[in-house]
N, C-alpha and C positions, 0 to 999 in steps of 0.2 A: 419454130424456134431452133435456131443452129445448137450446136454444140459447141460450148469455149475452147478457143483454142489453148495451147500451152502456157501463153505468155502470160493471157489472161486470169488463169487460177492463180489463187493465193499462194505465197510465197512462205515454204516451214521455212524455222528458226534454224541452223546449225545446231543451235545444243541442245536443242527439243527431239532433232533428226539422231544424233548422236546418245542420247539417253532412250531414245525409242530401239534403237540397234544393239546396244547394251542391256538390254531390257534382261531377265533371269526369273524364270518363274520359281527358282527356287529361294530366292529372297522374303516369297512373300507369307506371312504368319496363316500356319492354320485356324482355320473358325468354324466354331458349328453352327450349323443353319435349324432352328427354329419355327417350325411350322404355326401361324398363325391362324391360320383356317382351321379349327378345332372341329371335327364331325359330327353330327349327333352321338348319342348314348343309345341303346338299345329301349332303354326306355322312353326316350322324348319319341322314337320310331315309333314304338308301340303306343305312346298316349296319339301320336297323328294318324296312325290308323285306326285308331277306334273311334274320333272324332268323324273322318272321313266316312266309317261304317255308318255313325250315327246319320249325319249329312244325306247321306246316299238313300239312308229308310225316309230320313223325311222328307225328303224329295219323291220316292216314287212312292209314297205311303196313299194307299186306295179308299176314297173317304166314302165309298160307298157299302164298305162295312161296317160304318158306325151305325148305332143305333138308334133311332126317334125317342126325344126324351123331351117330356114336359114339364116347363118352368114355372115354382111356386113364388107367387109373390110373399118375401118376408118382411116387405114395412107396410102394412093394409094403412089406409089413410081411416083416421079418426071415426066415432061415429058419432052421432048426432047428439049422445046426452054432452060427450067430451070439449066441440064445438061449442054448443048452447055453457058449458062452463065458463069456458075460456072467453065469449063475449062478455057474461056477466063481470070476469075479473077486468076489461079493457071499459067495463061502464064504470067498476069502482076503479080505477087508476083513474080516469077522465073525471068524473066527481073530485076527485082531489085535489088531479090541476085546475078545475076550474075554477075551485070555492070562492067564495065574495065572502071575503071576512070584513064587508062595510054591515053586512045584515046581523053579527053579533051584539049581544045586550052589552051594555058595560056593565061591572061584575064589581063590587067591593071585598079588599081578601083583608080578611080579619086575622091575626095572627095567633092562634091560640098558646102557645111556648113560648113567650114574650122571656127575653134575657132578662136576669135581675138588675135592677141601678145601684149604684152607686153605696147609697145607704142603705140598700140591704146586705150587700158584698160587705160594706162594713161593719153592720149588728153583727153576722156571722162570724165575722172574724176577731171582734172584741170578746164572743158570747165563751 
């Protein structure tokens, strides 16, 4: 790819060319520049190196100095009278879904506190 000739680049403006030559840096207002990049604190330093230390033991941490330890079982499964219970309670649950209330007597209920009538409520209340 050649290089453009003259004629070919763009063509500045006169008063853009004339306000660039004119130009005075001492027009232009002081400002202060404001660092956004904030650094750490000496403390966030210090909590990342101690994480780092942590990281570092447990990674080359040697597990061939741990100890041989033997595990108790803490929930021992039921024993046989506990079992033998617990079926008994699932034959009376089962008895009572099952029941045939067709094999009951019929029953007469007699009512022994029978409300007073009428003429009694009213001897009393004339008495």
């Amino acid at each position: 790819m050649a290089a453009p000739s003259l004629k070919d680049l763009p063509k500045v403006d006169d008063n853009l060319k004339s306000q660039l030559e004119g130009f005075s840096a001492s027009r232009l207002s002081h400002t202060e520049t404001k660092e956004k990049n904030v650094l750490p604190s000496a403390a966030d330093l210090e909590t990342e190196k101690n994480q780092q230390n942590l990281f570092a033991g447990i990674e080359s941490f040697d597990s061939t100095k741990l100890k041989k330890a033997e595990t108790q079982e803490k929930n021992p499964l039921p024993d046989k009278d506990a079992i033998n219970q617990e079926k008994g309670q699932q034959q009376l649950i089962s008895g009572i879904e099952n029941f045939d209330a067709s094999k009951l007597k019929h029953a007469e209920t007699q009512e022994k506190n029978p409300l007073p009538t009428k003429e009694i409520i009213e001897q009393e209340k004339s008495a």
